[in-house]
N, C-alpha and C positions, 0 to 999 in steps of 0.2 A: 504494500500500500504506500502513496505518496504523502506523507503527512505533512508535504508544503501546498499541498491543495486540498483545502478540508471542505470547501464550496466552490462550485461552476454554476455559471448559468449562460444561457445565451441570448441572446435579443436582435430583432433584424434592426440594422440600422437605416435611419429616415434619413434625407435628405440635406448634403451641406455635415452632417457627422463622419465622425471616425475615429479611431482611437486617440489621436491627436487631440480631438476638442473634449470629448468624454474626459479623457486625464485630467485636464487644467482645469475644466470645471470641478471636477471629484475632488483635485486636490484644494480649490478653492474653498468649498463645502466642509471640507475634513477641516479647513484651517480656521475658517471663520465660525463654523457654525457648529462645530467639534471638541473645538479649542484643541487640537492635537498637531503634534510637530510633523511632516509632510516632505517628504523630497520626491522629485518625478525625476524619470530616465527612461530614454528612447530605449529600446533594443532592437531586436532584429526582427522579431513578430510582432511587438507595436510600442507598448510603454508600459511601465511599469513604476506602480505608487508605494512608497514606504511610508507608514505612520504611526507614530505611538504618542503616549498618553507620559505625564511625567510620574512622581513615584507612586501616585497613589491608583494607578490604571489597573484595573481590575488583573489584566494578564500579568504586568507585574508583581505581584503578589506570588506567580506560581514558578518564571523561569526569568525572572530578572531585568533589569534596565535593560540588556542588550537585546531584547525582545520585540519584534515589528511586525503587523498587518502588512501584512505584501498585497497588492492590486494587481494582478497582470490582465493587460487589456491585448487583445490582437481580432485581425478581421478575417472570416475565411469568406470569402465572395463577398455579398452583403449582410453578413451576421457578425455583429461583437458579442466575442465568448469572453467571459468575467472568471477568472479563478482568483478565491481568495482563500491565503491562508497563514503561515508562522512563518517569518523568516529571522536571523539576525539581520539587525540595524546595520546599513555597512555607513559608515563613515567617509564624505565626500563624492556619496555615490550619484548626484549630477553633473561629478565631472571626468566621470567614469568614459572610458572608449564603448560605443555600440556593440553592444553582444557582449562584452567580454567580463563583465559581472556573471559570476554564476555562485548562485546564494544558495546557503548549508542551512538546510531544513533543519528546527530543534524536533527530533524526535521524541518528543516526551509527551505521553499519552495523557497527563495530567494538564498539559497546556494546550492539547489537542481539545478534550473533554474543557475548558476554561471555554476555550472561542467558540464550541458551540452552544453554549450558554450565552453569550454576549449578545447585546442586541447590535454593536456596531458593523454585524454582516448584513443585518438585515437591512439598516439604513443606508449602506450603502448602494444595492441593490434597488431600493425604493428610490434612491435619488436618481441613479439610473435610467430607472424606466418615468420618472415625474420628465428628466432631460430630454429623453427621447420621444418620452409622447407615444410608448410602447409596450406592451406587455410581454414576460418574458414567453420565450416559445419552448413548448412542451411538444414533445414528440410521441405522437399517438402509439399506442404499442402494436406493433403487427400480428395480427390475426392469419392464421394461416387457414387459408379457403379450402372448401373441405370439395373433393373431387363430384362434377358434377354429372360424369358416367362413370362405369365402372360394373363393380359384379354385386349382387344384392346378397348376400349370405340367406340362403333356404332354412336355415335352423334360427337368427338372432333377427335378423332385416337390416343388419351393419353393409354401408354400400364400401365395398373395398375398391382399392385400383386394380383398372384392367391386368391382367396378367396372375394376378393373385391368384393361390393355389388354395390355402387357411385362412379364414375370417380371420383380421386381427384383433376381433373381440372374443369369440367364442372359440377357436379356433375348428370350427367345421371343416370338411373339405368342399372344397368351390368349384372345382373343376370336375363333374360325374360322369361316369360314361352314361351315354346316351340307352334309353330303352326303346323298343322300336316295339310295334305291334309285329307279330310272328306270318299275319297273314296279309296286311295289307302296309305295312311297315311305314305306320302310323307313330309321329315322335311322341313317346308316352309322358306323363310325371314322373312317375312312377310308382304310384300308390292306385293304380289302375285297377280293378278286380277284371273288368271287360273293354275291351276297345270301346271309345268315344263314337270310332267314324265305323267301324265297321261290327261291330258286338262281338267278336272274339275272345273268347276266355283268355283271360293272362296269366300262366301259370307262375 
C-alpha cells in the first residue's frame, strides 16, 4: 500500500483551469482561510502543495513538526486527479529543479489513521469542486451483461454460453444425444411414452 496517498479523487476540468490555477488558488485558501504554512512546486505531472499547521496541528501531535499534507495535482486528458496524503516538509522546496523532489512517505499507521480523521481533506476537496463548478466523478461499477443466446439448462432454466457442455449452476449435462422416433424419426424430448406425429410406442 502507498501510504503517501491516503485520498484520490478526480474531477473533469471546466474551462480556462488546470493544475496551474487549481494550485495557486488551493494554496491561497490553505493560507488565508487555513491559516497554514503552504509552498507550491511544479513537477513533471503538474504541481504539487505542501502545508502544515504550527505546533498545535492536530497531525502534529502524532509524527512531529516535520510533518506535511502533500497536494498532488496532475491532468490526464481533461480530468484533475487530486491525491492527498503524508509527506515530510522538504525545506526550500519552491526552488527545487522540476521532477527532481521525490518525497519519503512517513509510514506510520498512526499518522495514516490521524489524517483520516481530519477534516482538512475534506475541505480541500470541497474547495475544489466550489472552484471548478464541478462535482467529483464517480465511476459506475461495470456490470457484466449476462449472454443473450446461449443453451437453456433442461434441469435449473440457467441460460449458459453456446458451447457449454454442464450448466454452470446445476451442473447438468447440456449437450444430449438426440432421441429420434424409431418409425418415423420424429426428434423426441424425451420423456415420450408415444410419438407426437406418428403414435408409435417408444420403448
Amino acid at each position: 500500500m502507498d501510504f503517501s496517498k491516503v485520498f484520490t479523487k478526480k474531477y473533469p476540468l471546466t474551462q480556462g483551469a488546470n493544475p496551474q490555477t487549481v494550485a495557486y488558488a488551493l494554496a491561497e485558501y490553505l493560507d488565508l482561510k487555513k491559516n497554514m504554512i503552504t509552498q507550491t512546486m511544479r513537477t513533471k505531472s503538474g504541481y504539487t502543495i505542501q502545508c502544515k499547521g504550527d505546533a498545535e496541528a492536530e497531525w502534529t501531535k502524532y509524527i512531529g513538526m516535520d510533518a506535511a499534507l502533500s497536494v498532488d495535482l496532475s491532468q490526464s486528458d481533461d480530468i484533475l486527479v487530486v491525491d492527498i496524503g503524508f509527506d515530510r516538509w522538504m525545506e526550500k522546496l519552491g526552488i527545487a529543479a522540476i521532477g527532481a523532489i521525490f518525497f519519503q512517505p512517513l509510514m506510520i499507521a498512526t499518522g495514516i489513521g490521524a489524517l483520516r480523521q481530519m477534516t482538512i481533506p475534506q475541505d480541500i476537496f470541497s474547495f475544489i469542486e466550489k472552484y471548478l463548478g464541478v462535482e467529483e466523478i464517480r465511476e459506475e461499477p461495470q456490470v457484466r451483461m449476462q449472454e443473450e443466446s446461449g443453451i437453456v439448462c433442461p434441469a435449473c432454466g440457467t441460460l449458459n454460453r453456446e458451447g457449454a457442455v454442464f450448466c454452470k449452476t446445476c451442473g447438468s449435462e447440456l449437450v444430449q444425444e438426440e432421441i429420434r422416433c424409431p418409425n418415423c424419426n420424429e426428434l423426441l424430448d424425451g420423456d415420450e411414452l408415444f410419438c407426437p406425429k406418428c403414435g408409435t410406442k417408444i420403448q
